[in-house]
N, C-alpha and C positions, 0 to 999 in steps of 0.2 A: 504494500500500500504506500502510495506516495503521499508526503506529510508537506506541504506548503508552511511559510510564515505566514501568522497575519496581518492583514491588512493594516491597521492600528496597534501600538502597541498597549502592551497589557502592562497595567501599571499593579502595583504588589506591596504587600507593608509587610516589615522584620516586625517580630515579636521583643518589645520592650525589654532591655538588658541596660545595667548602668552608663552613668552619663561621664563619657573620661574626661569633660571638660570643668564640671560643677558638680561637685561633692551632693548627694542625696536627691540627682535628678535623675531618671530614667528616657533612655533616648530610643526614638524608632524611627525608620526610612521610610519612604516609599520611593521604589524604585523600578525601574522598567529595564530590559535589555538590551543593549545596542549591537545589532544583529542587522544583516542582510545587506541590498543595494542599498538603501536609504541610510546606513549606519552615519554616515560624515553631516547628511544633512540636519539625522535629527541632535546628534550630537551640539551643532553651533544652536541649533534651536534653542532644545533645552538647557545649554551652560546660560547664554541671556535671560535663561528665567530661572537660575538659581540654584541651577544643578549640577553634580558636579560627577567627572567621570574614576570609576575602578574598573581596572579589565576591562570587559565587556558589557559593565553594569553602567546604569548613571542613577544616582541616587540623591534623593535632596529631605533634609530631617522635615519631621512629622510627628514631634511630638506629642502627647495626649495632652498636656497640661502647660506648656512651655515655648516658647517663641523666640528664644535664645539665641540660635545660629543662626549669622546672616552672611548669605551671598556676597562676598565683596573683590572689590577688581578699582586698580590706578587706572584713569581716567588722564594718561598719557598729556593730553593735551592743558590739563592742570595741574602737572606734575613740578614739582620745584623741591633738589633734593635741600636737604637740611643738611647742618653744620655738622651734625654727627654721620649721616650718610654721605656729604662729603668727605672725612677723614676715613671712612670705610672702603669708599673708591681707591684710596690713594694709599693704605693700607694692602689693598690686594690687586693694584697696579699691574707686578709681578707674576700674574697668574696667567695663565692661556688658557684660552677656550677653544672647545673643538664640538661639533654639534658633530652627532653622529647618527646610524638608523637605530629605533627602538632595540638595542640586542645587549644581554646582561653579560658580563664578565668577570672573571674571578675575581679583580683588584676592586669593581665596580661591591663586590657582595663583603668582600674585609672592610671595605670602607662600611660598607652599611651596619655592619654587625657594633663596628666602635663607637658607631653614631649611637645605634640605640641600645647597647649595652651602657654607655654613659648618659644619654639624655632621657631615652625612652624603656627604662629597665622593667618596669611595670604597664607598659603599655601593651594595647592590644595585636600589635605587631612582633611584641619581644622575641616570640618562641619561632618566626619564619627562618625556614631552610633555604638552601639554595635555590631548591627546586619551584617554593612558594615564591624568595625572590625573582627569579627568571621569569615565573607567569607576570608578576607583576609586570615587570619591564617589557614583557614580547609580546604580552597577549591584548594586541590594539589593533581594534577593526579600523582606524581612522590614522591622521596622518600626525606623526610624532615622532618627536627625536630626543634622542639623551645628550644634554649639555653638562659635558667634562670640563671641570676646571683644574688645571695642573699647574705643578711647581716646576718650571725647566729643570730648575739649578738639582733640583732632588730627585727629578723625575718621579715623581710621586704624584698621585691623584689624590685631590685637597678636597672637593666638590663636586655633588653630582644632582641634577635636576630632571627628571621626566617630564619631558614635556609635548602638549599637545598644540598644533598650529589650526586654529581655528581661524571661521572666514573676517571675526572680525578683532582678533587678541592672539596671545600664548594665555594658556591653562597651564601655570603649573601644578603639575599635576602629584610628584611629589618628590621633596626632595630632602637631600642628607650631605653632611660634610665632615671635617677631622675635630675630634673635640679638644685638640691642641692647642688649637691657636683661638681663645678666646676672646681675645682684643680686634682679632680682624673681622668679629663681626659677620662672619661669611653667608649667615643665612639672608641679611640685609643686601650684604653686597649681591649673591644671586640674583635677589629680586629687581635692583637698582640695574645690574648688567640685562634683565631680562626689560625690562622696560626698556633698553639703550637697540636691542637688536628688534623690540616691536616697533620704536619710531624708524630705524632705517627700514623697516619692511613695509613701512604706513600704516600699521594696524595702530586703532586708537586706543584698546585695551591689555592690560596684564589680569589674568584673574586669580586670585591668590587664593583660592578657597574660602572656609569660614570663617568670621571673626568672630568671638563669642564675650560681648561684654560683663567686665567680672570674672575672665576667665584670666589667669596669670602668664596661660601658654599662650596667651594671643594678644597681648597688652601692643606687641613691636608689628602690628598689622594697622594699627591705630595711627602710628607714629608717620606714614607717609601723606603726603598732599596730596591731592586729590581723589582720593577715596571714594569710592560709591559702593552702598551695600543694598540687597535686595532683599526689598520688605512691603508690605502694602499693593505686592503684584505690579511693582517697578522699583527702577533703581532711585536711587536716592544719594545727592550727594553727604556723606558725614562729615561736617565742619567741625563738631561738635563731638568725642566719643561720650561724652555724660550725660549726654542727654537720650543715648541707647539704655535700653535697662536688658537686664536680664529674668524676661517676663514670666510669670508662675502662676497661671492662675488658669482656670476650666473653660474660659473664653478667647486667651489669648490665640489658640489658633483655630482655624477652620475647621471642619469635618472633614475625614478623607475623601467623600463622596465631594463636595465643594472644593476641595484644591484639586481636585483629578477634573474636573469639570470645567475648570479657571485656565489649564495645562493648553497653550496653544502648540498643535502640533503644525511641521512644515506643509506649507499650502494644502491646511483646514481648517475650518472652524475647531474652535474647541471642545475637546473631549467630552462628551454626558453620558456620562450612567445610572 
């Protein structure tokens, strides 16, 4: 029997598991698969509305109670770095980049293990193997590249970003560095060089995943000019991070049935169920 895709995709909710950003909150997705011809378009679609990509997944939180995580991405054209991201440039000067095709490699997975044996020891990546690595890094229906940053002098790999080229930004999609060099700032600098290769390219956006106010891991997403997060079913510029809350309450967010409904899909109207 021959099994077709269909036509629309199917959108799905994770069963509630703790929240790793805010201590006593409970987090869940709803997310769809990015599969088939259509995969590159619905991809750009759904990132502009909040969504972000894993593998072959694209997921955007869905709290029951919570309205926390928000869609955020530099706004290129309003970008002006500050006196500490300029000393972060100039700091890691010295580096070379090299974009390459989505493909994982041995020096790429030691790097990753020291990152999150020192940053991320209890997080929910801790326990990945090689082999979990590698999907991460290869398993992209869409078009993506891994930006290497290295030390000539050491010939060593300092930093490393996956990233996705959408039609109107880079997705960084996710990224890890040496936890040596604490002073150079490298997760900053990444972002600062990824904004430097979307203006030569003309893309107007960087989209940096979630920012989560009140969360401590996300305080340095705050800190760039021209910010826009996704809330209210558009973007929004953040002039302000204190005036974001980290909202808790039974009405803060929609029903699943209303945000799958709200979900513009590429040349459709929006989803109803």
């Amino acid at each position: 029997m021959r099994h077709t895709l269909p036509i629309a995709p199917q959108f799905y909710v994770t069963a509630p598991q703790p929240c790793p950003y805010l201590l006593g909150r409970m987090e869940r997705k709803l997310f769809t698969a990015l599969q088939g011809d259509g995969a590159e378009q619905l991809n750009n679609s759904l990132s502009q509305q909040g969504f972000r990509r894993s593998q072959n997944v694209l997921y955007r939180p869905s709290c029951a109670e919570c309205s926390a995580c928000l869609s955020a991405r530099i706004n290129i054209a309003n970008f002006t770095p500050s006196r500490s991201q300029k000393r972060s440039l100039r700091r890691n000067a010295y580096l070379k980049r090299r974009a390459i095709s989505p493909w994982a490699s041995e020096d790429q997975y030691a790097l990753f293990r020291r990152y999150l044996d020192s940053r991320h020891a209890d997080g929910g990546m801790a326990d990945m193997d090689v082999f979990e690595f590698a999907a991460m890094i290869e398993e992209t229906p869409i078009r993506s590249r891994v930006v290497e940053y290295s030390d000539p002098a050491q010939k060593q790999l300092t930093a490393v970003s996956l990233t996705d080229v959408l039609e109107d930004g880079l997705s960084m999609v996710y990224s890890f560095y040496t936890p040596d060099l604490p002073k150079n700032s490298l997760g900053t600098f990444m972002i600062l060089d990824h904004i430097e290769i979307a203006r030569e390219a003309g893309l107007p956006y960087v989209y940096l995943g979630y920012w989560v106010p009140g969360s401590p891991k996300m305080n340095y997403k705050a800190s760039f000019s021209g910010l826009e997060v996704y809330t209210g079913n558009r973007w929004q510029p953040m002039h302000n991070a204190e005036a974001f809350e980290s909202n808790l309450h039974p009405l803060s967010t929609d029903p699943i049935a209303e945000q799958v409904s709200n979900i513009n899909l590429p040349d459709r109207s929006p989803v109803i169920r």
